[in-house]
C-alpha positions as CSV (number, residue, x, y, z in Angstrom):
1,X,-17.0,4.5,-24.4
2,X,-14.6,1.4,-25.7
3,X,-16.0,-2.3,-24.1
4,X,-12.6,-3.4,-22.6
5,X,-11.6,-6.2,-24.7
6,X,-8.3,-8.0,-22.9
7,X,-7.4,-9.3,-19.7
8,X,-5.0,-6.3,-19.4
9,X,-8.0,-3.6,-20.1
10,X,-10.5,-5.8,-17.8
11,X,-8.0,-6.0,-15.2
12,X,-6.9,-2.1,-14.8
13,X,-10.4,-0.9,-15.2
14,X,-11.8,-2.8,-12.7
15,X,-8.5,-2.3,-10.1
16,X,-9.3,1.5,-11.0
17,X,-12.5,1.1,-9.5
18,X,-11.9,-0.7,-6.3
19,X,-8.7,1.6,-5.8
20,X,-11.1,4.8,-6.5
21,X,-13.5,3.2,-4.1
22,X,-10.6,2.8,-1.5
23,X,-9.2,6.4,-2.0
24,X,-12.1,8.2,-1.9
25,X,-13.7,6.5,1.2
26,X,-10.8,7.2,2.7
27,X,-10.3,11.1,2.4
28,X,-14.0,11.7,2.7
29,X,-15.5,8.6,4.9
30,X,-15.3,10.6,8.1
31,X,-18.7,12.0,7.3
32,X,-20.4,8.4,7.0
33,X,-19.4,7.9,10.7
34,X,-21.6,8.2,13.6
35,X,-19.4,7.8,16.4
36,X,-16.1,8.6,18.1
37,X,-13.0,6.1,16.3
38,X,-10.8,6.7,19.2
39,X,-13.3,6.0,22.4
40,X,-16.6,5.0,23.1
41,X,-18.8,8.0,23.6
42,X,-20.1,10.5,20.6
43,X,-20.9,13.9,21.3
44,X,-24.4,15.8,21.5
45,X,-25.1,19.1,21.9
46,X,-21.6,19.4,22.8
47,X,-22.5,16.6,25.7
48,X,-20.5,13.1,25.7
49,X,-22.8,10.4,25.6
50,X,-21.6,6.6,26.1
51,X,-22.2,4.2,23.4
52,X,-23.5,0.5,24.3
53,X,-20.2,-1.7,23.3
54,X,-20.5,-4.6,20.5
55,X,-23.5,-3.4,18.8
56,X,-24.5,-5.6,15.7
57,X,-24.3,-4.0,12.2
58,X,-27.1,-1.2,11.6
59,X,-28.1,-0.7,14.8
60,X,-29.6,2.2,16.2
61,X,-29.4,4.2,19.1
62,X,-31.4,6.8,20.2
63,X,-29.5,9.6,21.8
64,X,-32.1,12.6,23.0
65,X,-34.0,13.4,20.0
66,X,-31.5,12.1,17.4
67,X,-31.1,8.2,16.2
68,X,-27.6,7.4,15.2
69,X,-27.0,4.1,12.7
70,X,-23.7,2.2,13.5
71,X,-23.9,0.5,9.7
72,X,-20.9,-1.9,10.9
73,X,-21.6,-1.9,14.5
74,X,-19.5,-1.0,17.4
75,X,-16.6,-3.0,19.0
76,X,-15.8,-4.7,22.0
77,X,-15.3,-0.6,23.7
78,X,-18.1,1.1,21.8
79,X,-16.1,2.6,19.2
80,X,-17.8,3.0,15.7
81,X,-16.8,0.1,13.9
82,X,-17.3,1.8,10.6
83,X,-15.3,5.2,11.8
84,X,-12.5,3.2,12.5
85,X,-12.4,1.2,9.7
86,X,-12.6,4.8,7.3
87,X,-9.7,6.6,9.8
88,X,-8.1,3.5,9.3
89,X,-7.8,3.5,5.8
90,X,-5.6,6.9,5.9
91,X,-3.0,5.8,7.8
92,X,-2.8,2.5,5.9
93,X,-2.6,3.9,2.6
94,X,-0.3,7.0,3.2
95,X,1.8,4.1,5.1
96,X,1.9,2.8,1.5
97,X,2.2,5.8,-0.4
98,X,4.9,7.0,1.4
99,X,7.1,3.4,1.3
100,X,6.5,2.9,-2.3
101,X,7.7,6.5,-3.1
102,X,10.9,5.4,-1.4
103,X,11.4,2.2,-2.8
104,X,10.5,3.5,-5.8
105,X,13.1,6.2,-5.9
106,X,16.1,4.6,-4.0
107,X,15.6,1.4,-6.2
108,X,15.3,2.9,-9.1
109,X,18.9,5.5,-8.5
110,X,20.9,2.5,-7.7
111,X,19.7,0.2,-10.3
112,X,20.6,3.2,-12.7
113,X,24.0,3.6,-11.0
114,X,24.6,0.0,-10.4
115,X,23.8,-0.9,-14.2
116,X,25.4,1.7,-16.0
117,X,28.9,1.9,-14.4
118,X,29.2,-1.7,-13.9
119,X,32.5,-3.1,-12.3
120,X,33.0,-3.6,-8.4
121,X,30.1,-0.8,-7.5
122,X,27.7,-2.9,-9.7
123,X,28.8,-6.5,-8.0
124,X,28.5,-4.9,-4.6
125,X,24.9,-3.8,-5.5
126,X,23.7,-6.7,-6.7
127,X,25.2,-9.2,-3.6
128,X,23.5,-6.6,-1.1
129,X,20.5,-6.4,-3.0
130,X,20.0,-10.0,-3.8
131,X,20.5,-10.6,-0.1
132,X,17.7,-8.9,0.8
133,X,15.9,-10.1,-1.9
134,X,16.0,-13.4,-0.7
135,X,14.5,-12.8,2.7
136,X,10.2,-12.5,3.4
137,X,9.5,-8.7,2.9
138,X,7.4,-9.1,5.8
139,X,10.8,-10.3,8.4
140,X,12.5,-7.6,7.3
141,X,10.1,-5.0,8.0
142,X,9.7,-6.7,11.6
143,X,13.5,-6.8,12.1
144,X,13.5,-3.0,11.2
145,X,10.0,-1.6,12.7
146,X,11.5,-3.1,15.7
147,X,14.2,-1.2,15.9
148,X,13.2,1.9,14.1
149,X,10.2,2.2,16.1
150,X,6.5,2.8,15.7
151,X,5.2,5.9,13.8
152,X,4.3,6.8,9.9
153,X,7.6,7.8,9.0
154,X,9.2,4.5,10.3
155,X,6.8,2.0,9.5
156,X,7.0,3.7,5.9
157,X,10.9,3.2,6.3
158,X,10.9,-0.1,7.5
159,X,8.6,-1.4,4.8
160,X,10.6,0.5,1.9
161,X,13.4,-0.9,2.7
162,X,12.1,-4.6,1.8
163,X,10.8,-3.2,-1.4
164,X,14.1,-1.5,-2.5
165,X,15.4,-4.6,-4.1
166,X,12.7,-5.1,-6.6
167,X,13.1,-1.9,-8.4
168,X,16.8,-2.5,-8.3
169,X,17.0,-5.7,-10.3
170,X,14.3,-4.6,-12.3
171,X,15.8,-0.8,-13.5
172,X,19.8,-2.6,-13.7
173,X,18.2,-5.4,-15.8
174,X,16.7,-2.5,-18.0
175,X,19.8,-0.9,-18.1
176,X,22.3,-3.7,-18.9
177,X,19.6,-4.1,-22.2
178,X,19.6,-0.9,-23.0
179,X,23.0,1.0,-22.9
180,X,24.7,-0.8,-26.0
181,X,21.5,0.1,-27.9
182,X,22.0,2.1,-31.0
183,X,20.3,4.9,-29.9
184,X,22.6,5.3,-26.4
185,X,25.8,4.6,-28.9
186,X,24.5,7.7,-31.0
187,X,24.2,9.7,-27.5
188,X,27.6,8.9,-26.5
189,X,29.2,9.4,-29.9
190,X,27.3,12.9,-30.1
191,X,29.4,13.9,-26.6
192,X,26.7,13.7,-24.2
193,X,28.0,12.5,-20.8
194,X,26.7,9.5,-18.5
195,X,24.3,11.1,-16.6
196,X,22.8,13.1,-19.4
197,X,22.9,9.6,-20.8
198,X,20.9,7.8,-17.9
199,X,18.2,10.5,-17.7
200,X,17.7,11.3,-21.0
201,X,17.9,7.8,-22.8
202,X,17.7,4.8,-20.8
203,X,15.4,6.5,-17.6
204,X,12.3,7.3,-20.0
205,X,12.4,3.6,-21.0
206,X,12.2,2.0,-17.9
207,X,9.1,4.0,-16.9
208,X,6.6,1.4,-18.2
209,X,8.5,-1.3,-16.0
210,X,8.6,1.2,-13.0
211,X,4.4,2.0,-13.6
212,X,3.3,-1.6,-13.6
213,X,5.8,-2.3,-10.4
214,X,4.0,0.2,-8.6
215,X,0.5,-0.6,-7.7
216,X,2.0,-4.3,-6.8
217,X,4.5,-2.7,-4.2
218,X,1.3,-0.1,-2.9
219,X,-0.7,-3.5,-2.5
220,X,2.7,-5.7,-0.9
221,X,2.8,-2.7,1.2
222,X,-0.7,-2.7,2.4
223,X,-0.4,-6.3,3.8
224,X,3.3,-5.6,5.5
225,X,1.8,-2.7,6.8
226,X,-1.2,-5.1,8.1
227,X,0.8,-7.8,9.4
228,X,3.0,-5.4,11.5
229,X,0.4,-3.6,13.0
230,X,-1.1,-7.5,13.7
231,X,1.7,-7.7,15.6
232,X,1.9,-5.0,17.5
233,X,4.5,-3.3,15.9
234,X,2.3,-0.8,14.2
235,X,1.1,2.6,14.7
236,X,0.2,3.3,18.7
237,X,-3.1,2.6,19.6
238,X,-5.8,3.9,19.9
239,X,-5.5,5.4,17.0
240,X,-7.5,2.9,13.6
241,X,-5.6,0.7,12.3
242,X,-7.1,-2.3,10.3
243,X,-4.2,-4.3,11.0
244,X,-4.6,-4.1,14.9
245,X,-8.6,-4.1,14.4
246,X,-8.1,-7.3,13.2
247,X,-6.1,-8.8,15.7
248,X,-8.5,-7.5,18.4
249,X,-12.0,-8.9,16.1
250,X,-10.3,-12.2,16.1
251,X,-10.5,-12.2,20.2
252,X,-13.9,-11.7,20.0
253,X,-15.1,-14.0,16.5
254,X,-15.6,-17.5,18.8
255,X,-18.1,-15.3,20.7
256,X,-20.3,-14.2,17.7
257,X,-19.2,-10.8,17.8
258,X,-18.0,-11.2,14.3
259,X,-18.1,-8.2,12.8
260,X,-15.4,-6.4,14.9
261,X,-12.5,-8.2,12.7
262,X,-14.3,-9.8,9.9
263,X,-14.4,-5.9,8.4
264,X,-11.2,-4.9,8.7
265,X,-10.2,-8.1,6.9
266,X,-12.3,-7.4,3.9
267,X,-11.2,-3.8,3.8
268,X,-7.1,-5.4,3.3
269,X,-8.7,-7.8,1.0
270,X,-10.3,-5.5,-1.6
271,X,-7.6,-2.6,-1.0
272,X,-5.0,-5.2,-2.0
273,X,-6.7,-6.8,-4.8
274,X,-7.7,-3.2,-6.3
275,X,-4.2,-2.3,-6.6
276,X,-3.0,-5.9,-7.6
277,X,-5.5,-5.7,-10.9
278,X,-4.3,-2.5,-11.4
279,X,-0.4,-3.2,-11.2
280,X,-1.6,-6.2,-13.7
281,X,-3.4,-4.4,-16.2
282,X,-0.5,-1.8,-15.9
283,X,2.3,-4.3,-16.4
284,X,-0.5,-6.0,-19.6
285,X,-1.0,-3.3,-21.6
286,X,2.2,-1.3,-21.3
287,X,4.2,-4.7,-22.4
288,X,4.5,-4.8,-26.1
289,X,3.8,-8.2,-26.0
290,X,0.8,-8.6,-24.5
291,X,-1.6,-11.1,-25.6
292,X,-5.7,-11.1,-26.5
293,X,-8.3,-13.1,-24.8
């Protein structure tokens, strides 16, 4: 196997491993638990036991005959800190998935539209889109998960909706450089139509832009997604959340129970920088003018 040799090749092998690390904890971490994530009891021999609240990391308790490890403790109710912080990461990154997929996809239609046909439609676009441009992602998702309501599908919504803009002046900016290209003029001269025109011609050549932009909108999402649920505007407790583990941890940090938020945290930190080095090794080696270290 190839030594990476750039910052690019550096960057989007090592964001493929912390984002592997993420995604795969995350649809199989439930069996590294060893306690309920939603209350503070576990269940054996189909009998509830209670477990003893703010545990310190690998801790032990013997339950009958078995010993159960809490790796990361238990919080302030007795909840596996560890099973939440796994649960967790489902909901946070299908939050993700699911708002970058429609960012993605409006964005990227109206900065198509808005680009190619030009005139009033294109001015309108680009006032509404650079007004929300110019405002904190993370107010407009308040304004709208505030109204919208809690739940997946209109966090995911809320959050999308701060993200739209960035595809759009990203794909129109593509656009306006590449419809008077020779190869579009050949396209149109041969009879094919605008849309044929848009899908066919310019679309494929915006997909390197659209790839790198990706990742960095998963990992923007991550931390909206975070700070909402800090806020209380997330998903309803108590189902995991890291965002909403974190705000209760930080209750309890003064008090030595550190553990309870200081995880949580770390898992946002490394999800986000994962997908950060990947959007950055993305964006390095599919630009034709990348440079060598």
């Amino acid at each position: 196997m190839r030594r990476p040799k750039t910052f690019g090749e550096w960057s989007l092998l090592t964001g493929g491993v912390l984002t592997g690390i993420v995604v795969v904890l995350a649809v199989f971490g439930q069996y590294l638990a060893q306690g309920n994530v939603t209350s503070s009891y576990i269940y054996v021999d189909s009998r509830p036991v209670e477990v003893p609240p703010l545990l310190p990391p690998l801790s032990q308790v013997k339950v009958g005959e078995e010993t159960r490890v809490f790796y990361l403790g238990t919080d302030q109710l007795g909840r596996d800190v560890l099973g939440r912080l796994l649960a967790g990461a489902r909901f946070v990154l299908a939050v993700a998935l699911l708002s970058t997929l429609i960012s993605g996809i409006v964005g990227t239609l109206l900065g198509l539209i808005s680009g190619y046909t030009g005139g009033l439609l294109d001015r309108a676009l680009s006032v509404t889109m650079d007004s929300l441009y110019s405002l904190p992602g993370l107010i407009i998702a308040i304004a709208l998960a505030a109204l919208l309501g809690t739940g997946l599908w209109n966090i995911s919504m809320a959050i999308a909706v701060a993200y739209i803009p960035s595809y759009f002046r990203m794909v129109r900016g593509n656009v306006l450089s590449l419809k008077n290209m020779p190869f579009v003029e050949a396209a149109r001269i041969s009879g094919a139509g605008p849309l044929s025109i848009t899908v066919r011609q310019i679309l494929p050549n915006t997909f390197p832009s659209i790839a790198s932009l990706l990742p960095i909108t998963f990992a923007d999402a991550i931390i909206t997604e975070a700070g909402l649920s800090f806020l209380g505007l997330g998903i309803e407790p108590p189902t995991p959340d890291w965002g909403f583990d974190l705000n209760k941890g930080r209750q309890f940090f003064l008090a030595g129970y550190w553990w309870i938020g200081v995880f949580p945290g770390l898992a946002i930190v490394v999800s986000v920088l994962g997908f950060l080095l990947l959007g950055e090794g993305l964006n390095e080696i599919l630009n034709p003018k990348r440079w060598d270290i």
